[in-house]
Backbone as JSON, one array per atom type, in Angstrom:
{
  "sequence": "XXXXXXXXXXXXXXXXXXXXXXXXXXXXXXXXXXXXXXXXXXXXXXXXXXXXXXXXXXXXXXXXXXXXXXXXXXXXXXXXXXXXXXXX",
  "N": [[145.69, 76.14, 92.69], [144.42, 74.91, 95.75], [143.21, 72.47, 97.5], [142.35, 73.26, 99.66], [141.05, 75.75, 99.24], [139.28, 75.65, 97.18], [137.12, 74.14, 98.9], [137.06, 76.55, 100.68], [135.71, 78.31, 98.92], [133.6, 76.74, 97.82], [132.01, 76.12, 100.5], [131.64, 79.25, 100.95], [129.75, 80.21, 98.72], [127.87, 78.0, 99.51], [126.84, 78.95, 102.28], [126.0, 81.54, 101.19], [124.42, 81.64, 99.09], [122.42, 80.47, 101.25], [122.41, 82.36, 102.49], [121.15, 84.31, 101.21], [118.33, 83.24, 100.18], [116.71, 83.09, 102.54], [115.31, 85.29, 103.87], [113.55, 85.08, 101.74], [112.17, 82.56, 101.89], [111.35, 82.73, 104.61], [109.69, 84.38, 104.7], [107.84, 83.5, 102.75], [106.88, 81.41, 104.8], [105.44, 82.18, 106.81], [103.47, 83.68, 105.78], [101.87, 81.91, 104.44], [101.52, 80.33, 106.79], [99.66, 82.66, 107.96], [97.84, 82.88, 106.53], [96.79, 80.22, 106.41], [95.5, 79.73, 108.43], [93.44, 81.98, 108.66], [92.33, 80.75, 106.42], [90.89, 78.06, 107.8], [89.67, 79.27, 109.9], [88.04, 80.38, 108.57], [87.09, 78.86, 106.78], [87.17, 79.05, 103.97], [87.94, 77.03, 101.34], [90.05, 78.12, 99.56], [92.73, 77.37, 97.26], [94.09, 79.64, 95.62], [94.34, 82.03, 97.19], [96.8, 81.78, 98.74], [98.67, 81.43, 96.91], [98.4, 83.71, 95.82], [99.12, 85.52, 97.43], [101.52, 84.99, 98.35], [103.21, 85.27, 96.14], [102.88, 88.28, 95.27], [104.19, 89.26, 97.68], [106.88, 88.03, 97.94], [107.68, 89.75, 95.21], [107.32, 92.21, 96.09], [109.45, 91.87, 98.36], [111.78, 91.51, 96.01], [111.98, 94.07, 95.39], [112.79, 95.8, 98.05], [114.34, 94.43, 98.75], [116.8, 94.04, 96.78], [118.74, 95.81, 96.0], [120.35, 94.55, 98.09], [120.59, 91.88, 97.35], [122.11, 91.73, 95.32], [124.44, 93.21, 96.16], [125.57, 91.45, 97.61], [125.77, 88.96, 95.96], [127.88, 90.3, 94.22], [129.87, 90.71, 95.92], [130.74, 88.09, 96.36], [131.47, 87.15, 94.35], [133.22, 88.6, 93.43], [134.92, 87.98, 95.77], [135.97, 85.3, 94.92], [136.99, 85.38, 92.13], [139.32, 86.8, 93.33], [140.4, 85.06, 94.57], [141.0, 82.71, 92.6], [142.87, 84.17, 91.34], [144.56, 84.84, 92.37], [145.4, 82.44, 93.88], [146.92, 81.62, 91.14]],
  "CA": [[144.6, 76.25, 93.64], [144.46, 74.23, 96.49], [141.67, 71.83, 97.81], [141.39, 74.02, 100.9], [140.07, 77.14, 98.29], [137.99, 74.87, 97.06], [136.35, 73.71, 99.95], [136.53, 77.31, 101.38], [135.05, 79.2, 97.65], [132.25, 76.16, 97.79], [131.36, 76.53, 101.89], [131.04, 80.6, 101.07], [128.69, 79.56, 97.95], [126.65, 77.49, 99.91], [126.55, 79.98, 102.56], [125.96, 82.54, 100.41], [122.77, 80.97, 98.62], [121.45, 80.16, 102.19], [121.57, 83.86, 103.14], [120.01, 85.37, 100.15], [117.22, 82.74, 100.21], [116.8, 83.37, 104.1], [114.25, 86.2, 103.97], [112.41, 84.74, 100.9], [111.6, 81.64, 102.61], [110.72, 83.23, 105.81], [108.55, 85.26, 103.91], [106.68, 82.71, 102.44], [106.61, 80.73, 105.31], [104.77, 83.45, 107.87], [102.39, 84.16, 104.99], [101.31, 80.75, 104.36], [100.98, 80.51, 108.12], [98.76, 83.17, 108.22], [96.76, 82.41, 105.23], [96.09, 78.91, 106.23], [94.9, 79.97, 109.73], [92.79, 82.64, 108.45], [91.18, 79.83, 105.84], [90.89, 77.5, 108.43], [89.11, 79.53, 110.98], [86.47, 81.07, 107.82], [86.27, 77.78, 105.62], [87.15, 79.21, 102.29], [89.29, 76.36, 101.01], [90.51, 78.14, 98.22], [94.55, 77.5, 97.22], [95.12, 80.24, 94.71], [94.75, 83.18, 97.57], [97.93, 81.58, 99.62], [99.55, 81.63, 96.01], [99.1, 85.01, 95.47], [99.92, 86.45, 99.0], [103.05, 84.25, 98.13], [103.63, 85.9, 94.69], [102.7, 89.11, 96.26], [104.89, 89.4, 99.53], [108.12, 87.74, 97.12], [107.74, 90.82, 94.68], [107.54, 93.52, 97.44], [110.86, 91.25, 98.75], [112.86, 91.5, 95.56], [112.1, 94.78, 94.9], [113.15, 96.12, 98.85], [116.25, 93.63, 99.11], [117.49, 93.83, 95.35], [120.5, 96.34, 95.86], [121.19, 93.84, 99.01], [120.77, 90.65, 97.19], [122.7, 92.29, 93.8], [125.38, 93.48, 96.42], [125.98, 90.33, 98.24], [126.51, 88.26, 95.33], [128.89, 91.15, 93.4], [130.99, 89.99, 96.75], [130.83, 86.72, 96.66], [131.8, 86.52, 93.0], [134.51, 89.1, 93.72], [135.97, 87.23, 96.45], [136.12, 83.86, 94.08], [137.65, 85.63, 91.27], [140.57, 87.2, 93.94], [140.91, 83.76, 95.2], [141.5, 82.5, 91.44], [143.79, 84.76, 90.7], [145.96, 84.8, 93.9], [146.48, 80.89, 93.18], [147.71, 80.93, 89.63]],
  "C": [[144.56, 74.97, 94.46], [143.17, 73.49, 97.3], [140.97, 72.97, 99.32], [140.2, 75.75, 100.4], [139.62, 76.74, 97.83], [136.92, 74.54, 97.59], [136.05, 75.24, 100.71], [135.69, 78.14, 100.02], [133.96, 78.22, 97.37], [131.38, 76.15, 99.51], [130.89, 78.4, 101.87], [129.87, 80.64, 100.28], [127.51, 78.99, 98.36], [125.53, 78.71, 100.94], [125.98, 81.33, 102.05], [124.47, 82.05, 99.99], [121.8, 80.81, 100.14], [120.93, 81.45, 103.0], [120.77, 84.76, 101.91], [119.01, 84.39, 100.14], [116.47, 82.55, 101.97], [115.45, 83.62, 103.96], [112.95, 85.64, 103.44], [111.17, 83.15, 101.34], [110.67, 81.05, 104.27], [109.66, 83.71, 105.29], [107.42, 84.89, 103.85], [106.19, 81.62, 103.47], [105.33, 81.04, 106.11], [103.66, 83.43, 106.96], [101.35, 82.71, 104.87], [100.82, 79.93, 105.0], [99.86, 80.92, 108.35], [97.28, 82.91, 107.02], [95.92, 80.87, 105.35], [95.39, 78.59, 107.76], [93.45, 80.39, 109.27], [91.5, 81.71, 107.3], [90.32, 78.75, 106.78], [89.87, 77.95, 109.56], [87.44, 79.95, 109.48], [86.16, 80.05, 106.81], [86.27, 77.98, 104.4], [88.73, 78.02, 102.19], [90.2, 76.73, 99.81], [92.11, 78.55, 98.03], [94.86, 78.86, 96.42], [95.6, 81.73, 96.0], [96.2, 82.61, 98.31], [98.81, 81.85, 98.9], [99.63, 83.2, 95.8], [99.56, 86.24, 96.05], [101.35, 85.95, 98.94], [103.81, 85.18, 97.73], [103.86, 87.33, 95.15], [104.16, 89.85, 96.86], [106.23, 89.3, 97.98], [108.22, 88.72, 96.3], [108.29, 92.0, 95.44], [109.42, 92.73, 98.0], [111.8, 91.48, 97.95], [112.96, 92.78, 95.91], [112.75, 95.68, 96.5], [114.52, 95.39, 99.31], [116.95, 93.72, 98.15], [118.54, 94.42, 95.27], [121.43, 95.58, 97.28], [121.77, 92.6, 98.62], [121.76, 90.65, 96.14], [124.42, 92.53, 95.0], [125.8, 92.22, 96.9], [126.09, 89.36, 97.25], [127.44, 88.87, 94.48], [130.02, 90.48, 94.52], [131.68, 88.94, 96.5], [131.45, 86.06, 95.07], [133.11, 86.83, 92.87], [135.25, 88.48, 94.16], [136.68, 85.91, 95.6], [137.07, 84.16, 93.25], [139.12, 85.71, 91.65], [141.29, 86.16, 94.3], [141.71, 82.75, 93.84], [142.72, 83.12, 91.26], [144.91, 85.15, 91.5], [146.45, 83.57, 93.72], [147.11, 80.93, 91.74], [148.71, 81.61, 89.71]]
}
């Protein structure tokens, strides 16, 4: 195995982690947006509702992305393995 399948089976990895945590971080971003508007304009300072519109929203997320997020790393593990086993 050669440093360049190294460098390309850890750049898909990274990649890879940065698109399945994409959504989830959008997610929570928008929400936490709106949640800290919506406290902000009515004066309830209270942290746990932002947590559990968080908790919430991220549930509804696995459970509608889960045969995307399950398929996209079956790939990504695939490809690694093919790449292993084409160098030796």
């Amino acid at each position: 195995m050669s440093q360049g399948d190294v460098i390309n089976i850890i750049k898909e990895g990274v990649t890879t982690a940065l698109l399945l945590a994409a959504p989830f971080l959008a997610v929570t971003m928008v929400i936490g947006l709106f949640v800290a508007i919506i406290q902000a304009a009515t004066q309830i300072q209270e942290q746990s509702i932002a947590f559990i519109c968080k908790i919430v929203a991220v549930g509804l997320l696995m459970i509608l992305l889960g045969s995307w997020l399950m398929t996209t790393i079956v790939d990504y593990t695939t490809r690694v393995f093919q790449t292993i086993n084409s160098s030796l």
